[in-house]
MARLO-365957 format. One record per residue (C-alpha): residue number from 1; residue in one letter; chain; x, y, z negated. Coordinates in Angstrom, 3 decimals, decimal comma. Layout:
<rs>
R; seq; type; mol; c1; c2; c3
R; NUM; A; A; X; Y; Z;
...
</rs>
This chain:
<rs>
R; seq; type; mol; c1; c2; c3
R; 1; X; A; -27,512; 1,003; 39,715;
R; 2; X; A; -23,995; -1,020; 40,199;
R; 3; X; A; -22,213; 2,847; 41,164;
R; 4; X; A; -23,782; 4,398; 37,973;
R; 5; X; A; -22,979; 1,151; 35,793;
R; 6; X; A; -19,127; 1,609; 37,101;
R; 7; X; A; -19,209; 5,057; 35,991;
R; 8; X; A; -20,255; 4,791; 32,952;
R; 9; X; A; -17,544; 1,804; 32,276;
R; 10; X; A; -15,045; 3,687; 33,994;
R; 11; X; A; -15,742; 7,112; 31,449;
R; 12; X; A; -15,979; 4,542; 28,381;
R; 13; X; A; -12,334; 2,585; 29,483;
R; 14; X; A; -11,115; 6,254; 30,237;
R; 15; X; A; -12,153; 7,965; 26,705;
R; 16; X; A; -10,880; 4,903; 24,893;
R; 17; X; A; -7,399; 5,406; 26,126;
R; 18; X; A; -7,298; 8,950; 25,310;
R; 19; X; A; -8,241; 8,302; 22,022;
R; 20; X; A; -5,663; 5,497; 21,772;
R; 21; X; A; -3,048; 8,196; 22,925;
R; 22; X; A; -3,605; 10,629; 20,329;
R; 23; X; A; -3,126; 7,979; 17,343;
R; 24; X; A; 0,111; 9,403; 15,982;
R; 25; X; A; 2,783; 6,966; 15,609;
R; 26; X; A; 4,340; 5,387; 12,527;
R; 27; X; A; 7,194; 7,565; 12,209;
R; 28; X; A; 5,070; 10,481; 13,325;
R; 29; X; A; 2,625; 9,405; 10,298;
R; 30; X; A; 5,756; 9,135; 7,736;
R; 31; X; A; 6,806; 12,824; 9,243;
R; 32; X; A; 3,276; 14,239; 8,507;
R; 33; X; A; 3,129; 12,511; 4,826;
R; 34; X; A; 6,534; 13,892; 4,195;
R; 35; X; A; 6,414; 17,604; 5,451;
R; 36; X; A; 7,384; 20,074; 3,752;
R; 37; X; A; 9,015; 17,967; 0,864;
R; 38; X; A; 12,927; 17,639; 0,133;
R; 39; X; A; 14,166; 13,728; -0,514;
R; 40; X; A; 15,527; 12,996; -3,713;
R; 41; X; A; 17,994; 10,450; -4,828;
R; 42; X; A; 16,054; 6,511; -4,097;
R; 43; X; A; 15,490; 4,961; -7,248;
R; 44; X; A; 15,310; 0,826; -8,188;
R; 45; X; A; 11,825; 1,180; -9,830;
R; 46; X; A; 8,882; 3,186; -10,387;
R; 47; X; A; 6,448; 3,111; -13,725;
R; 48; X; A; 2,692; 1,293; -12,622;
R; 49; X; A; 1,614; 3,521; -15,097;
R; 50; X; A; 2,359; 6,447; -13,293;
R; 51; X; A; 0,966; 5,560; -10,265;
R; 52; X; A; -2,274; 7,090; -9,165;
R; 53; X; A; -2,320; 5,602; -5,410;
R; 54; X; A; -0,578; 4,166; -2,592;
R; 55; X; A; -1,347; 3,710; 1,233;
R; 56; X; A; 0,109; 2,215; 4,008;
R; 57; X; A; 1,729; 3,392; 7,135;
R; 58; X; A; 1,143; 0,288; 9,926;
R; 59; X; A; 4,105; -1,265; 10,360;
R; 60; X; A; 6,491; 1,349; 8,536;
R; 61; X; A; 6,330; 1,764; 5,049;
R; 62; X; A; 4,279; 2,079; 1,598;
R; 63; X; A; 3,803; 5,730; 0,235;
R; 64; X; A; 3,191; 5,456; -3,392;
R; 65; X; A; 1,540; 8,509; -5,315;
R; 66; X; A; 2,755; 9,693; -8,721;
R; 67; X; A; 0,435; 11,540; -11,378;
R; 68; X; A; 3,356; 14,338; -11,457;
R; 69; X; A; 2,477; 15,064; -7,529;
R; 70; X; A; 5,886; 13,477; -6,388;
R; 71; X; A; 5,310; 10,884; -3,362;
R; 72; X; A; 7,649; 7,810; -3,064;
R; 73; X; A; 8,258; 6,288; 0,125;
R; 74; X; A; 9,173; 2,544; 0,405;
R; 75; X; A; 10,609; 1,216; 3,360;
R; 76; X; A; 10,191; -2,697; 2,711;
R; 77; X; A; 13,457; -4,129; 3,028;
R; 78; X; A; 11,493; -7,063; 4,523;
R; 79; X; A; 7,880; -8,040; 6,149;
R; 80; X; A; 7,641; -4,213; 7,051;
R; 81; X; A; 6,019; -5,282; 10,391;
R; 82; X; A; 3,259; -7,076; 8,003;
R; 83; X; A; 2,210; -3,484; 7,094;
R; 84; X; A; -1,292; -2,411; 8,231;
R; 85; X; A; -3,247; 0,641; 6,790;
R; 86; X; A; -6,758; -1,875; 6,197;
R; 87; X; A; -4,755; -4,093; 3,701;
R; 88; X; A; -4,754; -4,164; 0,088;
R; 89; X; A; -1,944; -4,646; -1,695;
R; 90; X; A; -1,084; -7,118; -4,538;
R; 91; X; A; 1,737; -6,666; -6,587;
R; 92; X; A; 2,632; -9,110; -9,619;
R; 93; X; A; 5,021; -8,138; -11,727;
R; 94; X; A; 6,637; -9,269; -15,363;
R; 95; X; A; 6,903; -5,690; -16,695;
R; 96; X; A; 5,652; -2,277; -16,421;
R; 97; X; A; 7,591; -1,533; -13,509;
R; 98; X; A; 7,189; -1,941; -9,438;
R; 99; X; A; 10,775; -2,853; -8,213;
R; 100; X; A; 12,844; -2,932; -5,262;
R; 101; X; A; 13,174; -6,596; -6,197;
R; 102; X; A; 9,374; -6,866; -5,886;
R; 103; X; A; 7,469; -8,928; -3,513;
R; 104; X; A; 3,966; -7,456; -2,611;
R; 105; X; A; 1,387; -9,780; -1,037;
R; 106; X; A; -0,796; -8,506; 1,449;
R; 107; X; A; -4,432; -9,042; 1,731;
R; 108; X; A; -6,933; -8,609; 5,108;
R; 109; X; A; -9,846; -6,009; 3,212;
R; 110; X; A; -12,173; -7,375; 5,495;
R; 111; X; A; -11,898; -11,218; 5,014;
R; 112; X; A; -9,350; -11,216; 1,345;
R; 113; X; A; -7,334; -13,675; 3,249;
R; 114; X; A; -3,921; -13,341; 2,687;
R; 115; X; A; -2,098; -11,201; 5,735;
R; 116; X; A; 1,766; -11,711; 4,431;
R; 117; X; A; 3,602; -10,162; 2,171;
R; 118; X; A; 6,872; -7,686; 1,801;
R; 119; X; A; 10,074; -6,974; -0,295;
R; 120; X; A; 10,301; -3,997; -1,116;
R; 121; X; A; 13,216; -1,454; -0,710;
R; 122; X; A; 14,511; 1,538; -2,684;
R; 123; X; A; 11,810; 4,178; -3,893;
R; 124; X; A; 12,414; 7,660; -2,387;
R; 125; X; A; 11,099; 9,960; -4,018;
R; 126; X; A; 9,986; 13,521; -2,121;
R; 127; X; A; 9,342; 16,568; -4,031;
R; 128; X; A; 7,599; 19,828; -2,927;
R; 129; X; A; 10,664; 22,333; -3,387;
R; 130; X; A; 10,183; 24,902; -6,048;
R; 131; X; A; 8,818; 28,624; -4,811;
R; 132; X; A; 11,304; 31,258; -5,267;
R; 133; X; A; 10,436; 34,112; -7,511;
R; 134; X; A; 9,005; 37,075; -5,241;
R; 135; X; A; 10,130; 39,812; -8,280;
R; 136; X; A; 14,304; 38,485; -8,094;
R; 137; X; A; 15,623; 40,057; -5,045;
</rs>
């Protein structure tokens, strides 16, 4: 009973390291959100209104969502290591615009106690690149 008990622990500690290997890091997360999409010049601000979504990479950055299909990456200038994907972010802000002079609290999902906070940095915006006409030669 002990021998098969050990087993069965030793498969379970096993698997959950192999499945704690193949999480991707946070760059390699940033890489895969990014590919195949050219940076464009960082910008101070970004319209709310033209926000459809944002998530978080853990520990990395804040990949905001634009109704025109253009993704902006933030790389907090501060609090960055704050950054987890299960929190919700709280931004309050005196106009119609999300700045890199921003703060943007962070909340736990789970409990909506507050988890930190970060400034954010410049927005940098990443475009799919046009497709070339297949009739020009």
């Amino acid at each position: 009973m002990k021998r098969s008990f050990f087993i069965l622990l030793s498969g379970a500690l096993l698997a959950g390291t192999a499945a704690q290997a193949k999480q991707p890091t946070p760059d390699e997360q940033l890489a895969r959100a990014i590919e195949g999409r050219v940076a464009g010049k960082p910008k101070d601000c970004l319209s709310q209104r033209d926000i459809r979504s944002s998530r978080i990479i853990d520990r990395k950055a804040i990949i905001y969502e634009t109704s025109g299909g253009t993704i902006y990456v933030n790389i907090p200038d501060s609090g960055a290591a704050s950054l987890r994907r299960d929190y919700v972010l709280v931004t309050n802000t005196h106009s119609d615009q999300l700045c890199s002079v921003d703060i943007v609290r962070l909340l736990d999902a789970g409990s909506h106690m507050p988890a930190g906070s970060v400034g954010l940095g410049k927005f940098v915006p990443y475009t799919k690149p046009a497709k070339a006409d297949s009739h020009q030669r």
